[in-house]
VMD Tcl script that draws the C-alpha trace (Angstrom):
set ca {
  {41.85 -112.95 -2.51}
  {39.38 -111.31 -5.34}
  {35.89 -110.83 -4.99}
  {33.85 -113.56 -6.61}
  {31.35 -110.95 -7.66}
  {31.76 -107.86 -9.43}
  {31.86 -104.61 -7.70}
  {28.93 -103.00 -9.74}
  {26.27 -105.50 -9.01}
  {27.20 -105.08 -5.35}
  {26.95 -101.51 -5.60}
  {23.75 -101.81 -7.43}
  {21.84 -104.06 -5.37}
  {22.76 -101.63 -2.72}
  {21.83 -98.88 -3.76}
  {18.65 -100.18 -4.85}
  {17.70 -101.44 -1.32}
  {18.97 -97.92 -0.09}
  {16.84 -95.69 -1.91}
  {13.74 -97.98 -1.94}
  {14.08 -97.63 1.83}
  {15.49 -94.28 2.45}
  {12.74 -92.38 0.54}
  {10.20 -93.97 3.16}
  {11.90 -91.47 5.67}
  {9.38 -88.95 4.09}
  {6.47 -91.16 5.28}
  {7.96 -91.58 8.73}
  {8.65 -87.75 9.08}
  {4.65 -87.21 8.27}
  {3.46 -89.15 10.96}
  {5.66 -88.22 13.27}
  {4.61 -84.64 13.18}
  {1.27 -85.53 12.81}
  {1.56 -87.17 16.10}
  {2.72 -84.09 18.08}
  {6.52 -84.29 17.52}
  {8.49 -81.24 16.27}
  {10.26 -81.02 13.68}
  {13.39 -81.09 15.78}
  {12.31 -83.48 17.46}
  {11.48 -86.08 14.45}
  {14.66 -85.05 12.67}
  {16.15 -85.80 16.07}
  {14.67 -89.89 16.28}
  {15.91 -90.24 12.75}
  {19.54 -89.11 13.03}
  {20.17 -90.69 17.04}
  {17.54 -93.86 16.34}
  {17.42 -94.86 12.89}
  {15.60 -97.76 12.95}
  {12.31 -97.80 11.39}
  {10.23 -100.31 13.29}
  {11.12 -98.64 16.45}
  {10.95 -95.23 15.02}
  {7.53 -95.67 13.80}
  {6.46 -97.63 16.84}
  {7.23 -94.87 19.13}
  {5.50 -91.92 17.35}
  {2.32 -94.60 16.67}
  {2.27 -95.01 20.59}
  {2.55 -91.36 21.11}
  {0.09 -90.31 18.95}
  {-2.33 -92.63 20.43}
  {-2.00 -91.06 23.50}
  {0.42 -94.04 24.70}
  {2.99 -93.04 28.16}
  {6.58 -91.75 26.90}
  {7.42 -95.20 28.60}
  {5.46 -97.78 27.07}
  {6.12 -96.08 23.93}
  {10.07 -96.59 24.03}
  {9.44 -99.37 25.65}
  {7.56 -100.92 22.12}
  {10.53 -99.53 20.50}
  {13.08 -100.91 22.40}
  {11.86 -104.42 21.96}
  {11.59 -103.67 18.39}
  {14.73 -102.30 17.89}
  {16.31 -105.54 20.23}
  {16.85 -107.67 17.20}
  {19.56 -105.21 15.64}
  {21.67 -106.22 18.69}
  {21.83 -109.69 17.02}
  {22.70 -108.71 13.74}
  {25.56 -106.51 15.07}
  {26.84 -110.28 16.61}
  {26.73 -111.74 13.19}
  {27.97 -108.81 11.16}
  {30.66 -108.20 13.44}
  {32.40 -111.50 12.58}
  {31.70 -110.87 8.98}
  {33.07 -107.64 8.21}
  {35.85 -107.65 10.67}
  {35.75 -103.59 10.93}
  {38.90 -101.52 12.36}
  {37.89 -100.69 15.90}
  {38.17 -96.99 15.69}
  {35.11 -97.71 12.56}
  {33.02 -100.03 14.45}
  {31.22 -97.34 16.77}
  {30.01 -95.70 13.55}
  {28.73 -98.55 11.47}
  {26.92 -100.18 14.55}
  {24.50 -97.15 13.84}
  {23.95 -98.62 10.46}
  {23.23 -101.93 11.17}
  {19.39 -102.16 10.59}
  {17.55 -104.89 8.80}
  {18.06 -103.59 5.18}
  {22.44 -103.33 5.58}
  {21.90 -106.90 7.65}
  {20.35 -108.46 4.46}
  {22.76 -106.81 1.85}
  {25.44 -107.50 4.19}
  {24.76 -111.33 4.58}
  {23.64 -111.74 0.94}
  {27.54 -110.99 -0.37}
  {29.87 -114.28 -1.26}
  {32.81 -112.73 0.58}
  {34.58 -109.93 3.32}
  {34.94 -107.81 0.91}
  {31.36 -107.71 -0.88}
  {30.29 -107.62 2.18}
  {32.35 -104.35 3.44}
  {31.03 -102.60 0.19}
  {27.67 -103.98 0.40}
  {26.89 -102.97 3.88}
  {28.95 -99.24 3.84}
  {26.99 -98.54 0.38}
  {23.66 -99.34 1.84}
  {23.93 -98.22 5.26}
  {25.35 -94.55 3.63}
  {22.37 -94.35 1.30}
  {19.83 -95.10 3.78}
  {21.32 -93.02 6.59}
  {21.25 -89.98 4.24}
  {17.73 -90.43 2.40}
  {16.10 -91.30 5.60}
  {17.60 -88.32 7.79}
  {16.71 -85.84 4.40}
  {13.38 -87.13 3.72}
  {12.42 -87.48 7.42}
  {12.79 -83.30 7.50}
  {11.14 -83.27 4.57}
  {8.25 -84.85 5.98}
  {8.47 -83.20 9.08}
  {8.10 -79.94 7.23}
  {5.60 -80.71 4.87}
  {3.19 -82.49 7.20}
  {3.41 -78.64 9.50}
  {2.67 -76.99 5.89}
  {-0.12 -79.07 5.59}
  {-1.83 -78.80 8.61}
  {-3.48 -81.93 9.71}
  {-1.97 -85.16 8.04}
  {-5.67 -86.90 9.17}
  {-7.32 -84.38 6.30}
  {-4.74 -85.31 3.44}
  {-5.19 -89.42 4.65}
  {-1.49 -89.17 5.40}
  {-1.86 -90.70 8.78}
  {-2.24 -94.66 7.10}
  {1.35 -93.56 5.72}
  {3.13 -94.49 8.98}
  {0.87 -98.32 9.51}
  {1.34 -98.74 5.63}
  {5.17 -98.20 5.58}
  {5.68 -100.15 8.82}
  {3.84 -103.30 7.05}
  {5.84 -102.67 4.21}
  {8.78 -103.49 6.31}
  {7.73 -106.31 8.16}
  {6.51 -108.48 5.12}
  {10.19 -109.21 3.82}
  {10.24 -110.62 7.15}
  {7.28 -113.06 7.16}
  {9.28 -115.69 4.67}
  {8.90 -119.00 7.11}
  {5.78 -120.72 8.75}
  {7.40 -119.71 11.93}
  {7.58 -115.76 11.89}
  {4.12 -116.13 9.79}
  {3.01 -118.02 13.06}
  {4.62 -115.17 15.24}
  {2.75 -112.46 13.10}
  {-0.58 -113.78 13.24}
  {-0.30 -114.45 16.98}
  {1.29 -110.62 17.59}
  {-1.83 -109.20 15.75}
  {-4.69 -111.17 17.77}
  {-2.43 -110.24 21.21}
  {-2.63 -106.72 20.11}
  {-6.22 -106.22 19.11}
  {-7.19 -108.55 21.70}
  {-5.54 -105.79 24.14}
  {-6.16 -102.53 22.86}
  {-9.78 -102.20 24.22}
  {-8.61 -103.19 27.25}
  {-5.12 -101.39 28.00}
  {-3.48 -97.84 27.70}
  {-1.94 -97.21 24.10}
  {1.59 -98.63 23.48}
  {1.15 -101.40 26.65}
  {-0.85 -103.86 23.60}
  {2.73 -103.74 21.09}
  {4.68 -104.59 24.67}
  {1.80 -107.80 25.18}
  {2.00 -108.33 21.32}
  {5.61 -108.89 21.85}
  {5.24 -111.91 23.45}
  {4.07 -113.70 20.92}
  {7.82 -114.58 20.08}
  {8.70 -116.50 23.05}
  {5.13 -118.34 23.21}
  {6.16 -119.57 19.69}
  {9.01 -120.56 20.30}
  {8.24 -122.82 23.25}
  {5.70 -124.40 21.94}
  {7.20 -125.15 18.18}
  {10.62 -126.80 20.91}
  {7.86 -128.91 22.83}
  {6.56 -129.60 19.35}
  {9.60 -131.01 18.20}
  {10.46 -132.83 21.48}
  {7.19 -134.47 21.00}
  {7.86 -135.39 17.22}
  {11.64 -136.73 18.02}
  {10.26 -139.09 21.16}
  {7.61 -140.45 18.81}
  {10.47 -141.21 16.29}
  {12.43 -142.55 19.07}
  {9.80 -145.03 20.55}
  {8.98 -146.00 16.80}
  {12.54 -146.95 16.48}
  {12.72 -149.01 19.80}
  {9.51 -150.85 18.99}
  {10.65 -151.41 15.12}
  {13.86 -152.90 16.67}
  {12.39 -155.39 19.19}
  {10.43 -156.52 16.27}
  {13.07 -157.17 14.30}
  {15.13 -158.78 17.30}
  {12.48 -160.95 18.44}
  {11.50 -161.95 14.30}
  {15.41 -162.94 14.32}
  {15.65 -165.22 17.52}
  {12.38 -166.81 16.69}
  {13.91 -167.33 13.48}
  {16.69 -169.28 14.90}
  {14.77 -171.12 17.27}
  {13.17 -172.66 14.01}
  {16.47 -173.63 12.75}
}
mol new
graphics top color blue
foreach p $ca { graphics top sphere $p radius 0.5 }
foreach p [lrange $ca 0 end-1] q [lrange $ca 1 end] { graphics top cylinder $p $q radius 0.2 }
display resetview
């Protein structure tokens, strides 16, 4: 069956999302190194990790003085959500077996949304290999970059480099924030956090920040319980009134 959409604006959308995000490997690569990494050891994240969120969650916990744990602990929970995509992606594109190893390593939020955007299998195929290819390879070059530069520059703190990593990291999230819901799960996360960080080591407040998620989510299902017994009850009362209207009706008669 052909593509309903032409190969060039799939490869252009792609590699649009691809570069926009790969070249904020650079940015990642600074604070890393300005948080005490090496430059094997950030090039290291990038290439085994690759995942942004978690990526920049990690060295932000680190460089705050957070525990190795509670660090990859924030970035575990961050980097959860990818395990979901994989689910949906993996009925989508329908990859060969001996592929699917590899291109789980791709599947981040940027390939997720190029992926899922695409009118058909194989859109979708080209959509998510051009993306995840451009991304892996700008992020891994411009993370050594970084990495490099940052150690050439001495102190990132002295250049104002270190609002690179918060800056990128809220550039990422804000695609994200499109419903009342995660809006609602944002705002929450951020008074958790702040809330916590006088209060607990560095890294622990992302972990309590976290569950802002699940405290949503309960209450918006007790919401709607709420809402749909009203509705019910509304509809039992609004049909005994009718019912009693009609017999009295025919008692007239």
């Amino acid at each position: 069956m052909p593509s309903t959409r032409p190969t060039s604006a799939v490869v252009r959308d792609a590699l649009a999302v691809g570069v926009a995000v790969g070249l904020s490997g650079f940015a990642f690569g600074v604070t890393s190194a300005g948080a005490g990494l090496t430059v094997a050891q950030t090039c290291a994240l990038s290439l085994l990790v690759f995942s942004g969120a978690s990526q920049f969650a990690l060295v932000g916990a680190l460089g705050a003085g957070g525990s190795p744990f509670a660090a990859a602990a924030g970035a575990f929970f961050l980097g959860a959500r990818n395990a979901f995509y994989g689910l949906r992606l993996s009925q989508l594109l329908r990859l060969p077996r001996a592929v699917r190893p590899f291109a789980a390593q791709w599947v981040i939020d940027e390939t997720s949304a190029v992926t899922l955007a695409q009118p058909d299998r194989r859109s979708a195929r080209l959509g998510f290999t051009v993306t995840g290819v451009t991304i892996y390879l700008l992020w891994n070059l411009t993370t050594l970059l970084g990495a490099l530069g940052a150690s050439a520059l001495g102190d990132p703190a002295g250049w104002g480099l270190d609002a690179a990593g918060p800056a990128v990291f809220l550039a990422l999230l804000a695609p994200m924030l499109k419903g009342r819901r995660e809006r609602t799960v944002a705002g929450l996360a951020v008074i958790l956090a702040l809330a916590c960080l006088p209060l607990l080591p560095a890294g622990v407040p992302v972990l309590v920040a976290a569950l802002a998620a699940p405290i949503v989510l309960v209450a918006g299902r007790r919401g709607t319980a709420r809402e749909d017994a009203t509705e019910a009850t509304a509809a039992t009362k609004a049909t005994t009134a009718t019912t009693t209207t009609a017999q009295r009706t025919e008692k007239d008669r």
